[in-house]
N, C-alpha and C positions, 0 to 999 in steps of 0.2 A: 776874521772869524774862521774856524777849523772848518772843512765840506761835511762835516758829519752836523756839524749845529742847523746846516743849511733843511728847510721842508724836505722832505722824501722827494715830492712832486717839481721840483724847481726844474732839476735838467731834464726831465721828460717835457715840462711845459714849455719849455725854450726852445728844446729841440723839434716841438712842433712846431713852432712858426717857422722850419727852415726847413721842413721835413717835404715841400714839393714844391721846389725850386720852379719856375716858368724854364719851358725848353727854351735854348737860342735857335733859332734858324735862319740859316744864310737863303740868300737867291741867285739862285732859282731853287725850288724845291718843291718836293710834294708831300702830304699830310695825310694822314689814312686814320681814320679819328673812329671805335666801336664801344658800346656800349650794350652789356650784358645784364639784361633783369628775371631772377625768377617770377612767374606771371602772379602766385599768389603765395601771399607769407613773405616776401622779399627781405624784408627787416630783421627776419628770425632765423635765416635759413641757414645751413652750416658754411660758416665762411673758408673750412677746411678742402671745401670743393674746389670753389674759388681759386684759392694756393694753388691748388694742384694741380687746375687747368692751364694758369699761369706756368708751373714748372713744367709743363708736357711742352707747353712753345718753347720756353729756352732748349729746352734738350732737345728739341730737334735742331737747334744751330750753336748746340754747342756751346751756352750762354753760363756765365755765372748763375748759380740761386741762390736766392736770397735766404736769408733768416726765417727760420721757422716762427709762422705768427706774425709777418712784415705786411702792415697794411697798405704799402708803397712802393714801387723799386723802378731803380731807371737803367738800363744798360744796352749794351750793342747786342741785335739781332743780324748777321750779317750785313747787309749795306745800311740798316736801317739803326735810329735811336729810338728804343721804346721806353713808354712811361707808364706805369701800372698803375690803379688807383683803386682800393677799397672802401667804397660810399656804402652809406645806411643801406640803403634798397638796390646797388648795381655796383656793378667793378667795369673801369673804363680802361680802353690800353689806347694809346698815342704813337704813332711810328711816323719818323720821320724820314726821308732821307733825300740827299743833295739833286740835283736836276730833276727835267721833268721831260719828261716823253713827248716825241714829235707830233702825236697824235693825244690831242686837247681830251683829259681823264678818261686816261685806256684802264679797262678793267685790269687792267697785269701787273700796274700799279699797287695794285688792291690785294693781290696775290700774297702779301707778308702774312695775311689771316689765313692760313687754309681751311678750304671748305669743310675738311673732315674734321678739321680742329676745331671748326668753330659750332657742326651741328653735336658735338660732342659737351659742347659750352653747358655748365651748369644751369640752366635758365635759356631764355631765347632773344637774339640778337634786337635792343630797342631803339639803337642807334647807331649812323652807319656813315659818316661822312668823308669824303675826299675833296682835297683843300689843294688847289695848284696856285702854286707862286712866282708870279717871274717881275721880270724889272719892267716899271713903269715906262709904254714906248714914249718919245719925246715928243706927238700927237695926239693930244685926249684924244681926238677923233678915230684914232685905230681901236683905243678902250671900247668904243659905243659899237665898234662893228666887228671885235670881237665877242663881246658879251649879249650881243642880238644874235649870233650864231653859237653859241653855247647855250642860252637859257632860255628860258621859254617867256617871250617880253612880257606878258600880261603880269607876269607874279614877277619880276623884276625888279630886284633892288640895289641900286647902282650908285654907291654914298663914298664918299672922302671919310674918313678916321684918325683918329691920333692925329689931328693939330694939322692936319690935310699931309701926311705921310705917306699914306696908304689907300688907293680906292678899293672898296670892298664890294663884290657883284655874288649875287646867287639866288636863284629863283625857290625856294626852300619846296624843289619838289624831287624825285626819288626815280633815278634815271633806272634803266633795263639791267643795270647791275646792281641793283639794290641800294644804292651810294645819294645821300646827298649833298650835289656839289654848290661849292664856293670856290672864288677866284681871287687872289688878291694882285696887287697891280704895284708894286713898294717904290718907292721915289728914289735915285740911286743916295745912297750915304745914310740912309736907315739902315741904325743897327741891328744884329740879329737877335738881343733880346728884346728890342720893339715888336720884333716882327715874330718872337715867341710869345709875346703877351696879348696879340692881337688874335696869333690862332689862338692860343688856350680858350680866351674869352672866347670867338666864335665858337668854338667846341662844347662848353662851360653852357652859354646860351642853348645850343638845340639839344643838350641830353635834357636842363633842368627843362628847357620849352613841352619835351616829350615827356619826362616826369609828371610836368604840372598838368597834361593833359588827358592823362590817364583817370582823374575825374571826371573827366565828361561823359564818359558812355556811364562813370558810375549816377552822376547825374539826372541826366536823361532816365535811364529806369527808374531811380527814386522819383522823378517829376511824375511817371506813370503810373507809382504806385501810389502818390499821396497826391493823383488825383481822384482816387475811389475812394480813398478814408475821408478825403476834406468834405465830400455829402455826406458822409456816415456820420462824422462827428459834428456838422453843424446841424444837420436834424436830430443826430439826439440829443443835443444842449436844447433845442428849440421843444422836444417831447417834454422836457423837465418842466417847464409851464405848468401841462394838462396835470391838472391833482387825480386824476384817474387812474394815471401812467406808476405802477407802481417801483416804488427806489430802486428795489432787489432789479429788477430786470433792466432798467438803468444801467446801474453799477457795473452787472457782469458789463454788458455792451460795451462800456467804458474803460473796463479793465481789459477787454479784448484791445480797443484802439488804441491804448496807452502803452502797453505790451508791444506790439507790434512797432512801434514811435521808437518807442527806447532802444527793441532789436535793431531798427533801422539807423538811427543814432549811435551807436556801439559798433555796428560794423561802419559807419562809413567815416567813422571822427579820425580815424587816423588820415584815411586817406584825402580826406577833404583839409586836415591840417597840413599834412603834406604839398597839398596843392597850393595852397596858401605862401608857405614857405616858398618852394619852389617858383612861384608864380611874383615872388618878390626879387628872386635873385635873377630872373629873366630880364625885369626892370633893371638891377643894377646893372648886369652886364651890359645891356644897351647904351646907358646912361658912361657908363665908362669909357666906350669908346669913342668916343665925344666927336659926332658925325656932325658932316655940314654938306649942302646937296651940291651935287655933281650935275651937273649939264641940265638941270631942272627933271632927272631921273627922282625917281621913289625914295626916301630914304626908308633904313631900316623901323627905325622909330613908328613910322607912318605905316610899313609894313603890320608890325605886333599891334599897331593900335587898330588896325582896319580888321587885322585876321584873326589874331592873338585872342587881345581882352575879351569881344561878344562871348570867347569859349569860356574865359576863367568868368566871366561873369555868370554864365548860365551856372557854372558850379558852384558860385558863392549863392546867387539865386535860390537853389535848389536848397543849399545850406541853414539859408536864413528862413527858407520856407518849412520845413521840417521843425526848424525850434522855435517856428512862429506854434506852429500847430502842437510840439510836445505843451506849452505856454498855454494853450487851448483848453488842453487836455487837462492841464493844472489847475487850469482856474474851474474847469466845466467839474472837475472831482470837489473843488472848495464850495460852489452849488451848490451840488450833491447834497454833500455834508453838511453844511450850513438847511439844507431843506428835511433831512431826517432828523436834524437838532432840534428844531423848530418840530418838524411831527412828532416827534417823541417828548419835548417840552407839553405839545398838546395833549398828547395822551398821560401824560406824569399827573396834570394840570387834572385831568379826568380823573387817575385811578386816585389821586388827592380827595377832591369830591368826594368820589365813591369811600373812602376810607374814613373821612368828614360825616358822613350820613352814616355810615353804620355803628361809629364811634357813637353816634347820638341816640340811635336806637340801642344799643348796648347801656348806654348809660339811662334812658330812659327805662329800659329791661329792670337793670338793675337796680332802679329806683322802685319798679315796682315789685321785684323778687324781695329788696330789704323790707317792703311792708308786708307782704305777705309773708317773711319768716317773723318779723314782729307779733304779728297776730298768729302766728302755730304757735313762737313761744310761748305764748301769753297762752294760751289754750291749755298748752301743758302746765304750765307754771301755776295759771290759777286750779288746775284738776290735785296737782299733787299740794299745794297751798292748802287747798278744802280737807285733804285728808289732817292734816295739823291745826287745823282750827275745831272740828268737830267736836273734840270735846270740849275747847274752850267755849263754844258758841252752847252748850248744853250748860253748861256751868251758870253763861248768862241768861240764860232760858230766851236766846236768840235762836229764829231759826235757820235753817243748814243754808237755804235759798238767799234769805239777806244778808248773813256773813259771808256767802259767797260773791254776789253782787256788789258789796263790799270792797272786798279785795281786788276786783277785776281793775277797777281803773289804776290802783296801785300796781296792780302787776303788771302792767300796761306799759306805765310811766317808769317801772325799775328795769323793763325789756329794754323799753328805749333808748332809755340813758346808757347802756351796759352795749348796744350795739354801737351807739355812736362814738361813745370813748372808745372800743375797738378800731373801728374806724379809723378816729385820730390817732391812733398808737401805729396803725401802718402807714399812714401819709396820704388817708385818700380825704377827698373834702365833698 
């Protein structure tokens, strides 16, 4: 088949799965791992900044640039390999380079970011790590007394990885150079893409760990604010009871709580889905590097579950708490409404009645209105009758009184009959 018959989308999708290759790295080496987030809007924000911050570091050493619009690039920084990466909410850079300094993670290491480049960074620095690598000594027990004089034992995690290749140490706290270090220890005859897939993953692990964490302080506020509404709205589900308690002043109240639920729901759903996400790929990475315990030290595993989840839980907590209450809020308006149906069915039920009774009296009315217009016709009818009989009644030498008396119950009976067929002709009974 011709490449023209081929989807539009075929070599760009392809070339995604090849498009960020794992670094190799040899040993001994060191690893200088930054990630940059703008603090709000992160998702939206112009990724042109981004670029350009990237193109300011090459050009101070001289580097190729990349493609205008390159959400990716990897090249030489002078002694260093770097790796660029444009994420949803952050842009990460990677530098690597060969040996490691006599003095166990010297801030000068760290020196490939300069300070002026980096407070220049579009957003502010949310991740910061230095990764030193050397050859495993042929002593575990030099591992144990190295990494009790590098880290700080209480938060120590001290685990084998990748099929016991590698031991992996690092206290996940933030030394006097802003850096959090990790240590790896490689077995000799691990290759350098093992040992680039175990930094990436370590790397991989503490931006999302920071990412997904960034819901907790949002958490925590939300807990403090929807513990003032959670009495607001179960006493006024609980006022809906008293029949005194009028709807209208309900309603607002509720449209207030519901209002405020949603706001809070709307700004926080991205970032609690994010946490979500993020807070899944923490898991993978762990799971990946497929640990097994070292000298009966901490594994990492053990570390995220002891440190880690109580945070992500508090933010799912917090999460489920909120759409427990919009849920609240839903059913407390269905109430509501179901209790004005019902008062207004009662009152329908009333002005029915009342419309019932005067329908009656109207009809009673006009029962007695058609006898009294019966009895004026008749009054007319027999006056102007009397004038056309007068002379007949002289003729029969009747007099004017009896011929009129006469005619009265006939006039009577022909009024009657002449309303009620009217009657019938318009459809009343």
């Amino acid at each position: 088949m011709p490449p023209e018959e081929d989807h539009p989308q075929r070599y760009p999708m392809v070339a995604e799965l090849h498009a960020r290759p794992f670094p190799k790295i040899s040993v001994p080496s060191h690893v200088v791992y930054l990630a940059v987030k703008e603090p709000v809007e992160a998702a939206a924000r112009p990724r042109e900044a981004d670029f350009a911050h990237l193109c300011d570091l090459l050009g101070r050493h001289g580097a190729p640039q990349p493609p205008l619009g390159a959400t990716h690039h990897a090249g030489g920084i002078g002694r260093y390999q770097l790796s660029w990466e444009s994420h949803t909410e952050f842009v990460s850079y990677l530098a690597q380079c060969d040996g490691v300094s006599s003095r166990p993670f010297d801030p000068a290491e760290t020196a490939v970011f300069p300070d002026d480049w980096l407070r220049a960074a579009p957003g502010k620095r949310l991740v910061a790590v230095h990764i030193r690598i050397e050859d495993m000594p042929e002593d575990p027990a030099q591992v144990t007394r190295l990494v009790d004089d590098w880290f700080v034992p209480e938060n120590l995690v001290c685990t084998w990885v990748v099929d016991e290749d590698i031991i992996l140490a690092g206290d996940f706290r933030i030394d006097p150079a802003g850096q959090m270090r990790f240590a790896l220890f490689v077995r000799p005859g691990t290759g350098p893409g093992r040992v680039g897939r175990v930094v990436q993953r370590i790397c991989d692990l503490e931006a999302y760990r920071a990412m997904s964490m960034l819901g907790l302080s949002r958490a925590r506020d939300l807990t403090g604010r929807l513990n003032s509404l959670d009495p607001a709205l179960s006493a006024l589900i609980a006022s809906m009871r008293d029949a005194d308690t009028a709807p209208e002043l309900v309603l607002n109240e509720l449209l207030d709580i519901s209002y405020e639920l949603e706001t809070l729901a709307m700004r926080l759903s991205f970032r609690f889905g994010a946490t979500r996400a993020y807070a899944a790929l923490v898991r993978e990475r762990v799971e990946i590097l497929r640990e097994t315990r070292f000298e009966g030290r901490q594994k990492l595993g053990e570390f995220i579950l002891r440190r880690y989840d109580p945070a992500i839980r508090t933010v799912f907590a917090a999460e489920g708490r909120l759409n427990a209450m919009l849920e609240r809020a839903s059913r407390a308006a269905e109430l509501l409404r179901t209790r004005v149906d019902v008062d207004r069915s009662a009152q329908n039920q009333k002005v029915l009645e009342n419309m019932d009774r005067r329908s009656d009296l109207q009809l009673r009315l006009q029962h007695t209105v058609e006898g009294l217009s019966v009895v004026a016709i008749s009054y007319y009818a027999v006056s102007l009758c009397g004038y056309l009989v007068y002379p007949l009644a002289r003729e029969l030498g009747v007099s004017k009184e009896m011929m009129i008396a006469g005619l009265t119950p006939l006039v009577v009976l022909a009024v009657w009959l002449m309303i009620r067929r009217i009657k019938r002709g318009m459809g009343a009974h």
